[in-house]
C-alpha positions as protocol buffer text, in pm:
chain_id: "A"
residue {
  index: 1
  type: UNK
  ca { x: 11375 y: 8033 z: 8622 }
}
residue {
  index: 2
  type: UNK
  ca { x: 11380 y: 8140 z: 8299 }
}
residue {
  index: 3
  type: UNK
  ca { x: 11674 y: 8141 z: 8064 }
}
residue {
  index: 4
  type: UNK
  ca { x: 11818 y: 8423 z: 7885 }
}
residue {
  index: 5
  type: UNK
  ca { x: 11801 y: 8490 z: 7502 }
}
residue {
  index: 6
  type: UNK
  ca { x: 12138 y: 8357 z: 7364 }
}
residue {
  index: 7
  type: UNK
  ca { x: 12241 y: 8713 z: 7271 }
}
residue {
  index: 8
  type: UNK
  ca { x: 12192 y: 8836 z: 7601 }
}
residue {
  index: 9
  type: UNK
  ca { x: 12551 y: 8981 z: 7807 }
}
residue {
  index: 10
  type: UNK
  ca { x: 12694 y: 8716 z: 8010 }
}
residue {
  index: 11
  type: UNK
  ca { x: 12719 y: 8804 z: 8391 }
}
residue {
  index: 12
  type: UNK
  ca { x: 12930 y: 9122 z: 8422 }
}
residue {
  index: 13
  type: UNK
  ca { x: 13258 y: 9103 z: 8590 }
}
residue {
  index: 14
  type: UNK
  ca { x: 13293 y: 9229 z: 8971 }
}
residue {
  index: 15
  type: UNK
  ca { x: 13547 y: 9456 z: 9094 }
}
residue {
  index: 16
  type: UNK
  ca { x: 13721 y: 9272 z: 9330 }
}
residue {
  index: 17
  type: UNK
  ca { x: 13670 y: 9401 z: 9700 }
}
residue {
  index: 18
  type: UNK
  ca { x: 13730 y: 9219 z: 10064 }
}
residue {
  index: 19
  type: UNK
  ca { x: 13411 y: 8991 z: 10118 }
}
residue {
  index: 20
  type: UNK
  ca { x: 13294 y: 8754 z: 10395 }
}
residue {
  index: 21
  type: UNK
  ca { x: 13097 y: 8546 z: 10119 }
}
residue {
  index: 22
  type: UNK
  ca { x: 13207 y: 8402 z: 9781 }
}
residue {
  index: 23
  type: UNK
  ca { x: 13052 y: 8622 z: 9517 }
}
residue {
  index: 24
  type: UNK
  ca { x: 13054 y: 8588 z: 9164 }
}
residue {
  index: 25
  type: UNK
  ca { x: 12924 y: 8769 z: 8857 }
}
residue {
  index: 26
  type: UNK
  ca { x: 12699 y: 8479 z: 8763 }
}
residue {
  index: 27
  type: UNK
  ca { x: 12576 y: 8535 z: 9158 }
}
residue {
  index: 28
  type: UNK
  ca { x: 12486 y: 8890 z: 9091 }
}
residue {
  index: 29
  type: UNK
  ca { x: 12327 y: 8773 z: 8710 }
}
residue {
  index: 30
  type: UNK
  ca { x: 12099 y: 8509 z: 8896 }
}
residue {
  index: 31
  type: UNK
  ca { x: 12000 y: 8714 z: 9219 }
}
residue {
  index: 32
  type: UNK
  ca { x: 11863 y: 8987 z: 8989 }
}
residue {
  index: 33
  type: UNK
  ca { x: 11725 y: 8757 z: 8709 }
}
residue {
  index: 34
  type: UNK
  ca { x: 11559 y: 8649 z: 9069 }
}
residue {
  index: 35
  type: UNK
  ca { x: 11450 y: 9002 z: 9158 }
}
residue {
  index: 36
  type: UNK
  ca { x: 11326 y: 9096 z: 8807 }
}
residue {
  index: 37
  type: UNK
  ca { x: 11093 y: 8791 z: 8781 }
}
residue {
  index: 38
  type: UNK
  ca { x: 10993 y: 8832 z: 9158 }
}
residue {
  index: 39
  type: UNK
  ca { x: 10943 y: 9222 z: 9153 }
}
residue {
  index: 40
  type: UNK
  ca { x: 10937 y: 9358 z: 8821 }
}
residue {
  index: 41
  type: UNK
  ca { x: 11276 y: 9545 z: 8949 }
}
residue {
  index: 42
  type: UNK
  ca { x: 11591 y: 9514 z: 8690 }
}
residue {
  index: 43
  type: UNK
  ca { x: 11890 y: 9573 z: 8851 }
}
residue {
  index: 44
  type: UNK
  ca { x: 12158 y: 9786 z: 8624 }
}
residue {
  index: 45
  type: UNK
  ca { x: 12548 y: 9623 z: 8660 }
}
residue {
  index: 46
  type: UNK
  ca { x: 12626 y: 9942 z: 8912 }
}
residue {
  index: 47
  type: UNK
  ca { x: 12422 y: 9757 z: 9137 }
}
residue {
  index: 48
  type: UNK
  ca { x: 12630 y: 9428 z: 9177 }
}
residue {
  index: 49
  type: UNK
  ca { x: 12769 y: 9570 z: 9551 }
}
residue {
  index: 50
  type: UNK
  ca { x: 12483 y: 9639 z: 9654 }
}
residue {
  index: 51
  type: UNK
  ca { x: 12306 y: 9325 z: 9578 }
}
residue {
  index: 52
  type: UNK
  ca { x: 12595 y: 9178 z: 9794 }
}
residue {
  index: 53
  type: UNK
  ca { x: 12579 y: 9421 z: 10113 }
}
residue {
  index: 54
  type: UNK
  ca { x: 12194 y: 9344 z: 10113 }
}
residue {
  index: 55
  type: UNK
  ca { x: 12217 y: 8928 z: 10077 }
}
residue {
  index: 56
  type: UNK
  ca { x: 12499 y: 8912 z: 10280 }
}
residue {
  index: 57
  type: UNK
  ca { x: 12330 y: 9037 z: 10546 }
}
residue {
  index: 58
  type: UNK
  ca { x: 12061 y: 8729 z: 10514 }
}
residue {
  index: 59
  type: UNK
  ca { x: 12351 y: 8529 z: 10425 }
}
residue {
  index: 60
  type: UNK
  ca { x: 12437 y: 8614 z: 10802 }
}
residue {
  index: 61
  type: UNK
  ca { x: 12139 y: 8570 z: 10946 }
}
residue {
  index: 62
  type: UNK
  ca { x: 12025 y: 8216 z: 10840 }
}
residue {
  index: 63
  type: UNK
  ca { x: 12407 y: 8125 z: 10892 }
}
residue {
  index: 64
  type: UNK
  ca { x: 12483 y: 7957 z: 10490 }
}
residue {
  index: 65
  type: UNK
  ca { x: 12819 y: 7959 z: 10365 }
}
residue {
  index: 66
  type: UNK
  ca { x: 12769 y: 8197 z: 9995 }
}
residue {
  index: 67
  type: UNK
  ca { x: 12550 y: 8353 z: 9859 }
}
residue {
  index: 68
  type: UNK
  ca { x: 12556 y: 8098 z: 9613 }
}
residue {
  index: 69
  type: UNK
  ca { x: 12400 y: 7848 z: 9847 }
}
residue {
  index: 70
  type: UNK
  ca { x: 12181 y: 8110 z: 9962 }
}
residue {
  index: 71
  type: UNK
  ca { x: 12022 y: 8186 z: 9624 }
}
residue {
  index: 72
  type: UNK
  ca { x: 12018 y: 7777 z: 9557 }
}
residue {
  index: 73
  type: UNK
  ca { x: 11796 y: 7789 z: 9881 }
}
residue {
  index: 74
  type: UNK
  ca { x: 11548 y: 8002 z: 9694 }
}
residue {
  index: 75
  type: UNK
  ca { x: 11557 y: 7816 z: 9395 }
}
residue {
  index: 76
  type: UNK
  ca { x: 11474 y: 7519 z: 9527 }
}
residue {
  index: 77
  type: UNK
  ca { x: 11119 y: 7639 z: 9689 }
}
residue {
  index: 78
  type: UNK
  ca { x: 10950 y: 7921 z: 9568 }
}
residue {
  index: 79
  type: UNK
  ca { x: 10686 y: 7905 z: 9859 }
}
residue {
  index: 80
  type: UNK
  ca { x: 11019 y: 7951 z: 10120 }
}
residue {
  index: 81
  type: UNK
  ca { x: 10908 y: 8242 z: 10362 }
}
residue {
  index: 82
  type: UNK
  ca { x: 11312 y: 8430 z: 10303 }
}
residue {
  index: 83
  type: UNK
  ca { x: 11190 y: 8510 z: 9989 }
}
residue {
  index: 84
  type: UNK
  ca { x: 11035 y: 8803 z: 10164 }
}
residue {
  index: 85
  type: UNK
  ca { x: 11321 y: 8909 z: 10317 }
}
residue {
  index: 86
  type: UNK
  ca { x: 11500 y: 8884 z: 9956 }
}
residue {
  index: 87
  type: UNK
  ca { x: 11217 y: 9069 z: 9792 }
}
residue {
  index: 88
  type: UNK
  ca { x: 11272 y: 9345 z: 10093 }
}
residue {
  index: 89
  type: UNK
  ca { x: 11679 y: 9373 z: 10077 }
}
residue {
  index: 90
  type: UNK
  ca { x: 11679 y: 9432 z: 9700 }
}
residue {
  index: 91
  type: UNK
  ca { x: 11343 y: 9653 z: 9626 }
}
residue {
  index: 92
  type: UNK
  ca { x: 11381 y: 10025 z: 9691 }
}
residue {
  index: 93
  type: UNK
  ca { x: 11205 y: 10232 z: 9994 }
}
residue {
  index: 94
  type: UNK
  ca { x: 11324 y: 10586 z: 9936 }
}
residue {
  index: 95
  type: UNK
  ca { x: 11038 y: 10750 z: 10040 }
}
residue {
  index: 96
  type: UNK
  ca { x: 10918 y: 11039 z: 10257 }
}
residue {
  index: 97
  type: UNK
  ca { x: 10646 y: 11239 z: 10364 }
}
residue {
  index: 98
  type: UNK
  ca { x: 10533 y: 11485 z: 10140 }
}
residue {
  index: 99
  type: UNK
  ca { x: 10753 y: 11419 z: 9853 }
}
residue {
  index: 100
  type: UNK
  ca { x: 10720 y: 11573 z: 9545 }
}
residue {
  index: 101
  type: UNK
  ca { x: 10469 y: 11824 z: 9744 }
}
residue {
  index: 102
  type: UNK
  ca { x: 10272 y: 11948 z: 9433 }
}
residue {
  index: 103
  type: UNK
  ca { x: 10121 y: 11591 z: 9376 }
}
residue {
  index: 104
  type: UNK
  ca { x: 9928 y: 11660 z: 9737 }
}
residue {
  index: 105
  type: UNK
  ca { x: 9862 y: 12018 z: 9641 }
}
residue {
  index: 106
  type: UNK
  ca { x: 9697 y: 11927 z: 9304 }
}
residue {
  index: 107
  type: UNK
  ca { x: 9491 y: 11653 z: 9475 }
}
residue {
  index: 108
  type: UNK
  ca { x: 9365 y: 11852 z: 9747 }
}
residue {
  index: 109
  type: UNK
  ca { x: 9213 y: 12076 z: 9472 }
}
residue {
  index: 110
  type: UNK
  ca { x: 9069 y: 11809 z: 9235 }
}
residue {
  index: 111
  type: UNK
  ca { x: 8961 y: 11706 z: 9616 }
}
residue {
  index: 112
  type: UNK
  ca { x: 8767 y: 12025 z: 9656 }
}
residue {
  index: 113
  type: UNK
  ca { x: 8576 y: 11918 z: 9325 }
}
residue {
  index: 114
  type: UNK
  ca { x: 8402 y: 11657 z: 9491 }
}
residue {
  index: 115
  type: UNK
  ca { x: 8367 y: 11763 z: 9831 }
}
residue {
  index: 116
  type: UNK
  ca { x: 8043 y: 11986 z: 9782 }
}
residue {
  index: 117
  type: UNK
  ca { x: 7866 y: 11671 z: 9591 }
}
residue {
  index: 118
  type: UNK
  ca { x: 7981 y: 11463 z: 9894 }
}
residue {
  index: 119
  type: UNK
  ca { x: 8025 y: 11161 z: 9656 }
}
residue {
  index: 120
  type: UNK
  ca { x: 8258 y: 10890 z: 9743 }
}
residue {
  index: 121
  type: UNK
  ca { x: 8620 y: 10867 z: 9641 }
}
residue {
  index: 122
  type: UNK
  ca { x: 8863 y: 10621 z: 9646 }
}
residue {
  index: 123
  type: UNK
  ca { x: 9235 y: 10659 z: 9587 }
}
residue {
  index: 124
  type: UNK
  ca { x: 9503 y: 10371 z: 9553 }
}
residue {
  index: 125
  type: UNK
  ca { x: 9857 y: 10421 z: 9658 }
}
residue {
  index: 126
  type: UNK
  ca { x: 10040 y: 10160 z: 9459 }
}
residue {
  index: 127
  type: UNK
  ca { x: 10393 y: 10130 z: 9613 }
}
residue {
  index: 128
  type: UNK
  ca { x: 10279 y: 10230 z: 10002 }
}
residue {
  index: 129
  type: UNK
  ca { x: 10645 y: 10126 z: 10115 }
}
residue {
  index: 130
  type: UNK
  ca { x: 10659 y: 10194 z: 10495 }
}
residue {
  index: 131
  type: UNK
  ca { x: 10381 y: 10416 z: 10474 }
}
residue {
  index: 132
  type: UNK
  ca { x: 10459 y: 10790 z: 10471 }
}
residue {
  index: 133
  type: UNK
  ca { x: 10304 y: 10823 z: 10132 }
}
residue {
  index: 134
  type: UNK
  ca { x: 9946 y: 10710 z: 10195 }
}
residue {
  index: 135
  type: UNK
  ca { x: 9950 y: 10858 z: 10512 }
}
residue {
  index: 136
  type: UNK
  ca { x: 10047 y: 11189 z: 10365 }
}
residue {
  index: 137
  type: UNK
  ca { x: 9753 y: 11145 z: 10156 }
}
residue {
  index: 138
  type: UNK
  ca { x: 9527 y: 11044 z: 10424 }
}
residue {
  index: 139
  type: UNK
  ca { x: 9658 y: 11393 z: 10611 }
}
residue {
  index: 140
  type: UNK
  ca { x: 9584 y: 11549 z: 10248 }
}
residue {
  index: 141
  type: UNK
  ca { x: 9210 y: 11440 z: 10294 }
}
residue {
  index: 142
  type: UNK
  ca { x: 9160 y: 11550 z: 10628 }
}
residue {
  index: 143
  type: UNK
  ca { x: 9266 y: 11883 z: 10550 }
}
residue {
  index: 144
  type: UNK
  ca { x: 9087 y: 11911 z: 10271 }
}
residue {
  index: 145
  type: UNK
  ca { x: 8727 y: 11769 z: 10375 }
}
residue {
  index: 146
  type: UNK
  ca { x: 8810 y: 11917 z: 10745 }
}
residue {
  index: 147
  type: UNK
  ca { x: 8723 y: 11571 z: 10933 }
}
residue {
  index: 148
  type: UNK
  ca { x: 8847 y: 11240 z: 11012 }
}
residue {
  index: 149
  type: UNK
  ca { x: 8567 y: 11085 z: 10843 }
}
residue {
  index: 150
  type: UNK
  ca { x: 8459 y: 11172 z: 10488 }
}
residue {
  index: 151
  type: UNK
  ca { x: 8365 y: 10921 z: 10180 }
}
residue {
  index: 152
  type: UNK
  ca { x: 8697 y: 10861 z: 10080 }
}
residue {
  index: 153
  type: UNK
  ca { x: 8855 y: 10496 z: 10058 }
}
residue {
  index: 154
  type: UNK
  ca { x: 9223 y: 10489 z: 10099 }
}
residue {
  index: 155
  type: UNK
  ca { x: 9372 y: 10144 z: 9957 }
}
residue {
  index: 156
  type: UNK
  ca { x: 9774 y: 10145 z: 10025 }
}
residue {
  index: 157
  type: UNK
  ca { x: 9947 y: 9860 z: 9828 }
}
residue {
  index: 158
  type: UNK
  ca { x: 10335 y: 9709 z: 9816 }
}
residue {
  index: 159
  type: UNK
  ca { x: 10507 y: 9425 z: 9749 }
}
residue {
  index: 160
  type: UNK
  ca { x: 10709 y: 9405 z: 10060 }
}
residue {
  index: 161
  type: UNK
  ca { x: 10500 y: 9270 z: 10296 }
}
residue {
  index: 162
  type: UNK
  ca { x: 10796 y: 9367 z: 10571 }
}
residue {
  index: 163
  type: UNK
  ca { x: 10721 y: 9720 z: 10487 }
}
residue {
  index: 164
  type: UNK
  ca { x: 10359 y: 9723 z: 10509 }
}
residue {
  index: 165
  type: UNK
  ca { x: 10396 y: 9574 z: 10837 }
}
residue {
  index: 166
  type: UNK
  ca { x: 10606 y: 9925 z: 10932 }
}
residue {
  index: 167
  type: UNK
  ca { x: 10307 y: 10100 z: 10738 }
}
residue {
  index: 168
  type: UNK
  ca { x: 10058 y: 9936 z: 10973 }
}
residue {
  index: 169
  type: UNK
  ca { x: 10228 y: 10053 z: 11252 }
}
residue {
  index: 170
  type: UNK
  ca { x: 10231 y: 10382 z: 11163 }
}
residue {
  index: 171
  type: UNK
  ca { x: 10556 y: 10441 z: 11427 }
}
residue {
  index: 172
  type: UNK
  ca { x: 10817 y: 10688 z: 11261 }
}
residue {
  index: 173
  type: UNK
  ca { x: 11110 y: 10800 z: 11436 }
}
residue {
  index: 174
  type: UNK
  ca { x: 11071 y: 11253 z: 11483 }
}
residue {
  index: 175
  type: UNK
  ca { x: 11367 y: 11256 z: 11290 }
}
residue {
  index: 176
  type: UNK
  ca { x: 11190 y: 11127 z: 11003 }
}
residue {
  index: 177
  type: UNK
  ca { x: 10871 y: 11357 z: 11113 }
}
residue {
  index: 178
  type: UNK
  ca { x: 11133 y: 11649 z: 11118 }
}
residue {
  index: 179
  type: UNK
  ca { x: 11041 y: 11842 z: 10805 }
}
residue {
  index: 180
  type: UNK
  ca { x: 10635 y: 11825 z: 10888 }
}
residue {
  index: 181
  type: UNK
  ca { x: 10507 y: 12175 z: 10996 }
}
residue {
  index: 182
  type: UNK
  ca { x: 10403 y: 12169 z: 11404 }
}
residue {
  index: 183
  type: UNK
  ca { x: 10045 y: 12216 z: 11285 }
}
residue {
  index: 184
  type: UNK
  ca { x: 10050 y: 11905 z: 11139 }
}
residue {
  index: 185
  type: UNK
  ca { x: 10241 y: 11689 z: 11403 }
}
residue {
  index: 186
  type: UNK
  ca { x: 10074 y: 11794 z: 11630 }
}
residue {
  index: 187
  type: UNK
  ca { x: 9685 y: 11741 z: 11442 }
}
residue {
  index: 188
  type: UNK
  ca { x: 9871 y: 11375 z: 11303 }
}
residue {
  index: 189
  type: UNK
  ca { x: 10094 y: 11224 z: 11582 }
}
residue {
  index: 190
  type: UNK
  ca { x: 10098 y: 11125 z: 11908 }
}
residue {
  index: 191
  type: UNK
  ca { x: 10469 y: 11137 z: 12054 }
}
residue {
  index: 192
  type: UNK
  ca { x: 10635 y: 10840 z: 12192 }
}
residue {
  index: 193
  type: UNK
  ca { x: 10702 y: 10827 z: 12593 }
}
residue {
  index: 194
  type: UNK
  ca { x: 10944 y: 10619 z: 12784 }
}
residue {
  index: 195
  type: UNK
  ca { x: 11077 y: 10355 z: 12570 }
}
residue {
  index: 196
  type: UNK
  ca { x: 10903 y: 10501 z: 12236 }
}
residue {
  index: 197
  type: UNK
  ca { x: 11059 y: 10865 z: 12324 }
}
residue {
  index: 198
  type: UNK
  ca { x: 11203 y: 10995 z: 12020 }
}
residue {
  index: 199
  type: UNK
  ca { x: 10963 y: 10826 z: 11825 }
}
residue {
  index: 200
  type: UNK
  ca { x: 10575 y: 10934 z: 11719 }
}
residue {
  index: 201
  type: UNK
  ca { x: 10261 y: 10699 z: 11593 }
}
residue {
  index: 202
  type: UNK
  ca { x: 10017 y: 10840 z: 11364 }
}
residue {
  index: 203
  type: UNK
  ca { x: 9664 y: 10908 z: 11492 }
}
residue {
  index: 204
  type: UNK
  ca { x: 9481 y: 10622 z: 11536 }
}
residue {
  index: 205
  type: UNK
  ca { x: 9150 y: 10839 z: 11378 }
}
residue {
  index: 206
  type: UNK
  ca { x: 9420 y: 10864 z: 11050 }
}
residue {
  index: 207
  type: UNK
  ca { x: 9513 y: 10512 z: 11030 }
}
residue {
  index: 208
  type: UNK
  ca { x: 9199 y: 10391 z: 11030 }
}
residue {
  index: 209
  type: UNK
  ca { x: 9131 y: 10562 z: 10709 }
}
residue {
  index: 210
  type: UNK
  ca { x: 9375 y: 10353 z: 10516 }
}
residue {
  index: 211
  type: UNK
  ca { x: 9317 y: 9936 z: 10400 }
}
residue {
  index: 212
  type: UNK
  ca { x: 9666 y: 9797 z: 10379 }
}
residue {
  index: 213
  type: UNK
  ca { x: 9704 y: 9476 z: 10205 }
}
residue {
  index: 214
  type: UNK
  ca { x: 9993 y: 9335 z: 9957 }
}
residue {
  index: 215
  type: UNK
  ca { x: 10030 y: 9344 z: 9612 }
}
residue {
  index: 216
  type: UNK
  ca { x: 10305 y: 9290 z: 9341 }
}
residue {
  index: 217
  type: UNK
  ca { x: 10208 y: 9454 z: 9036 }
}
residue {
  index: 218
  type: UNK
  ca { x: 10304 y: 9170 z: 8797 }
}
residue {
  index: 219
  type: UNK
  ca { x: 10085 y: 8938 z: 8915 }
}
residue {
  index: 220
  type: UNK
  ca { x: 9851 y: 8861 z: 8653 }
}
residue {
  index: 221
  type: UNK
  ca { x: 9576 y: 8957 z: 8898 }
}
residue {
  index: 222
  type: UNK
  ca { x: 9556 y: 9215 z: 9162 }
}
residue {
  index: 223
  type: UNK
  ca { x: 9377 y: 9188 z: 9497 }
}
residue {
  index: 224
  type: UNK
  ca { x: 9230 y: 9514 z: 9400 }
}
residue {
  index: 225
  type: UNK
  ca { x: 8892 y: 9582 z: 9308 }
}
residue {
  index: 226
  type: UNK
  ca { x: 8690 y: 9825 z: 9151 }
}
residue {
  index: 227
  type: UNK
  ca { x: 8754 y: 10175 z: 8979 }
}
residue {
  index: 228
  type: UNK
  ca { x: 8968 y: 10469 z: 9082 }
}
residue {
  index: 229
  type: UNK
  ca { x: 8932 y: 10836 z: 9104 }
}
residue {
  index: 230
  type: UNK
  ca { x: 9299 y: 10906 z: 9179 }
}
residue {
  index: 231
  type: UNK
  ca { x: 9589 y: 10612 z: 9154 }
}
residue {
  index: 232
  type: UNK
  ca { x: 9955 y: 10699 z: 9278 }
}
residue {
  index: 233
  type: UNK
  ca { x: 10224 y: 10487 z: 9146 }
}
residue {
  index: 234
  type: UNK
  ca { x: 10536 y: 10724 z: 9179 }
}
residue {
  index: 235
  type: UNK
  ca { x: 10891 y: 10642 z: 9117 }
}
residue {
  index: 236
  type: UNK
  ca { x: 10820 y: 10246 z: 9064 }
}
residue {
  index: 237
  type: UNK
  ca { x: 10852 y: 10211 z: 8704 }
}
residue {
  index: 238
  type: UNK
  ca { x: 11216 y: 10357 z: 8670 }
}
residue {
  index: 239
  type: UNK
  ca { x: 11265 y: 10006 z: 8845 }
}
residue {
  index: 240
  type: UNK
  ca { x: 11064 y: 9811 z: 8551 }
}
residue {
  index: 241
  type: UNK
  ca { x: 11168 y: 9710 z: 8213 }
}
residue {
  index: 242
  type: UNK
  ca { x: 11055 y: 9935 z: 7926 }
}
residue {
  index: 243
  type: UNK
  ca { x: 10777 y: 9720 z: 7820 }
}
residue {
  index: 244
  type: UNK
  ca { x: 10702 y: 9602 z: 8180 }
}
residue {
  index: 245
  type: UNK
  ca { x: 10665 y: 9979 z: 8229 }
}
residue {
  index: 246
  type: UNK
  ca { x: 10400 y: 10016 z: 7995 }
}
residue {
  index: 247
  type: UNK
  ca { x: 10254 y: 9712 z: 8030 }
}
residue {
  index: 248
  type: UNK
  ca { x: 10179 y: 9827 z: 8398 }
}
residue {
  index: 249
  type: UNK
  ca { x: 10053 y: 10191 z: 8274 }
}
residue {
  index: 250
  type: UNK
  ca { x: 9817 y: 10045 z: 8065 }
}
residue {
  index: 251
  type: UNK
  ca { x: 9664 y: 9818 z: 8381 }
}
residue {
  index: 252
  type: UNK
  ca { x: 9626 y: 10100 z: 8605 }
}
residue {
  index: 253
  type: UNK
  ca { x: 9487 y: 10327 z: 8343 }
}
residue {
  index: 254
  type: UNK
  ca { x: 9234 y: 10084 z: 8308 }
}
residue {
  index: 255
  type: UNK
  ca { x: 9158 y: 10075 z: 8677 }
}
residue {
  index: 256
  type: UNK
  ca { x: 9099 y: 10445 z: 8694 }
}
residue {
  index: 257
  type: UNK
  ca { x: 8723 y: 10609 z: 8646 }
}
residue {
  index: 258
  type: UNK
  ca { x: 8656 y: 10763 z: 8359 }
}
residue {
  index: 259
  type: UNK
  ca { x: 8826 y: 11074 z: 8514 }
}
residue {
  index: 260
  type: UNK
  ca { x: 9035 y: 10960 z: 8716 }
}
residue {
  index: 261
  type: UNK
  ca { x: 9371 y: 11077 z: 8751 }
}
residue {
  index: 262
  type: UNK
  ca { x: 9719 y: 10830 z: 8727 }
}
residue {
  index: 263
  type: UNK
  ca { x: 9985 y: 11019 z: 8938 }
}
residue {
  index: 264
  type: UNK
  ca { x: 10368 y: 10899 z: 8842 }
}
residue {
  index: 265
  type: UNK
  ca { x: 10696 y: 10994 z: 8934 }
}
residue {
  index: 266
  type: UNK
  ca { x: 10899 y: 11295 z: 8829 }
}
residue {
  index: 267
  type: UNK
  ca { x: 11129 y: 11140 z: 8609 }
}
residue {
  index: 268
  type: UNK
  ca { x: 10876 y: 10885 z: 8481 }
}
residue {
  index: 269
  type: UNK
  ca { x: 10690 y: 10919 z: 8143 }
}
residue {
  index: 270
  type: UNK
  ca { x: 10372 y: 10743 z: 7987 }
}
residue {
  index: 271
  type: UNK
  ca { x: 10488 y: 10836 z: 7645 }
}
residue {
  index: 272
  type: UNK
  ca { x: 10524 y: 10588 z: 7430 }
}
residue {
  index: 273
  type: UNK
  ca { x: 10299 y: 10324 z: 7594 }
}
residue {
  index: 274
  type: UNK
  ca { x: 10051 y: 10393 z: 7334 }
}
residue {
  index: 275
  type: UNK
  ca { x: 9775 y: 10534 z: 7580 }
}
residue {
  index: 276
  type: UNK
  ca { x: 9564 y: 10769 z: 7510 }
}
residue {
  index: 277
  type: UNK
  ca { x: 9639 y: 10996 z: 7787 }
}
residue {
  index: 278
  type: UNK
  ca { x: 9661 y: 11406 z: 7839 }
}
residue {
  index: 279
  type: UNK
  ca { x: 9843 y: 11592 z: 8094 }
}
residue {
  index: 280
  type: UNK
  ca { x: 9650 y: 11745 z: 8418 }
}
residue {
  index: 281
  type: UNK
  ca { x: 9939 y: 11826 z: 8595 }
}
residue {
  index: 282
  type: UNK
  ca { x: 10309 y: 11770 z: 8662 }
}
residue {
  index: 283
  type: UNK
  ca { x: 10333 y: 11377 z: 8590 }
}
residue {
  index: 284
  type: UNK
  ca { x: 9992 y: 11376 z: 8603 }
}
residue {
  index: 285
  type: UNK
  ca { x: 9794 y: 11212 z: 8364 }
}
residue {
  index: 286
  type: UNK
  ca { x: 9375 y: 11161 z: 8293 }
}
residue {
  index: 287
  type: UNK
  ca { x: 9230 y: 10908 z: 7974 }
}
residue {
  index: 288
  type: UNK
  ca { x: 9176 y: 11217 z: 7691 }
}
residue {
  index: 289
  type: UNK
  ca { x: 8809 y: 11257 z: 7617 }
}
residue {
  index: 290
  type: UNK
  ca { x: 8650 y: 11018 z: 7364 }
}
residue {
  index: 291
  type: UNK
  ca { x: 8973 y: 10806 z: 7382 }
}
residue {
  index: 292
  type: UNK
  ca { x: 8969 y: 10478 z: 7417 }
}
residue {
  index: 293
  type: UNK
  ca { x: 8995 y: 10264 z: 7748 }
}
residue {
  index: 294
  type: UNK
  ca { x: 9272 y: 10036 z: 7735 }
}
């Protein structure tokens, strides 16, 4: 683990509140000093209850005494398979289908640029989560090339490996499906009977269109290869560090094709990263002619 800069704020103080588990500021300093080497994600001090909600749930489960013990555990072995389970409780997985809809709308027409050359395509979804992103893009493709099969490579990427298990499965409860036009249920899903009723699995002619494998984005390598037409990465780096965030722009800029097209969050800027990039789009960003790749 490494140590802070001796300027740094000492552990901030916790309101106190009724807890099963002994829980300290310096727990809540260590378990994200944990997360942010782990994940990337850095934790503000408005997170300190939920840090405990989430580990004291593990806490629970493998029957320790404190989350102290229970972070000692992880400290101890890095190869220990909870760290999954601590990388799941403490990263993010707001997600839905279709959100932020004019992402999907603007690809389905840079789509229809490439469907009369019938060249191949490949797009990266970069924070997959439990899937209804890159199978809203998958859906996206369909529609737009009118088949189950055209040249386009889906790649769908997290770090929670517990999440991309979900995303394999493709099984979504219909209240999660509820917002999806009929058309599209019905053209997507299959509905759950008998004990799955009340619950729907995505098409197994969609799922196959999608290669799921893990990846955490600060690993000085990625199990991704090749060049991108079109990389989303939405709503991650409001989780990263300022120059983490960049740092991570840059390497994905550098794994798009020379047009390709780096879709980010609504609330999340490339400015400032020193790229030379030009807007396409709402958070939507391309390498500017003649500039330079990073």
């Amino acid at each position: 683990m490494a140590g802070r800069p001796d300027d740094e704020q000492v552990a901030p103080r916790l309101v106190s509140a009724a807890r099963d588990f002994a829980y300290s500021g310096s727990d809540f300093q260590l378990a994200r000093e944990m997360i942010r080497e782990r994940a990337g994600v850095a934790l503000a001090d408005c997170k300190q209850h939920m840090v405990y909600n989430r580990l004291a749930k593990r806490v629970r489960a493998l029957g320790l005494p404190s989350i102290s013990a229970y972070l000692t555990l992880l400290r101890r072995d890095t190869t220990h398979p909870e760290w999954e389970d601590f990388t799941s409780a403490l990263t993010t997985h707001l997600t839905a289908f279709y959100r932020e809809p004019h992402h999907f709308e603007q690809l389905a027409e840079l789509l229809a640029e490439h469907r009369p050359h019938n060249e191949p395509v490949r797009i990266w979804c970069a924070a997959a989560s439990t899937g209804e992103e890159p199978y809203t893009l998958a859906m996206t493709v369909v529609e737009s090339y009118g088949r189950y099969n055209p040249p386009v490579e889906i790649v769908a990427s997290d770090i929670d490996t517990r999440a991309l298990a979900h995303a394999e499965q493709g099984i979504y409860s219909l209240e999660r499906l509820a917002k999806l036009p009929r058309e599209r249920l019905r053209q997507f899903f299959q509905r759950g009977t008998g004990k799955r009723h009340g619950y729907a699995r995505v098409r197994p002619e969609l799922r196959a269109m999608l290669h799921f494998l893990p990846c955490n984005l600060l690993d000085p390598r990625w199990p991704i290869a090749g060049h991108f037409d079109f990389i989303f990465c939405r709503n991650v780096l409001i989780y990263f560090k300022r120059e983490d965030q960049y740092q991570l722009t840059s390497r994905l800029v550098r794994h798009l094709k020379p047009e390709g097209v780096l879709f980010l969050g609504h609330s999340e800027n490339p400015q400032g990263s020193g790229l030379a990039l030009e807007t396409v789009g709402k958070t939507a960003y391309r390498l500017k002619h003649g500039g330079s790749r990073p």
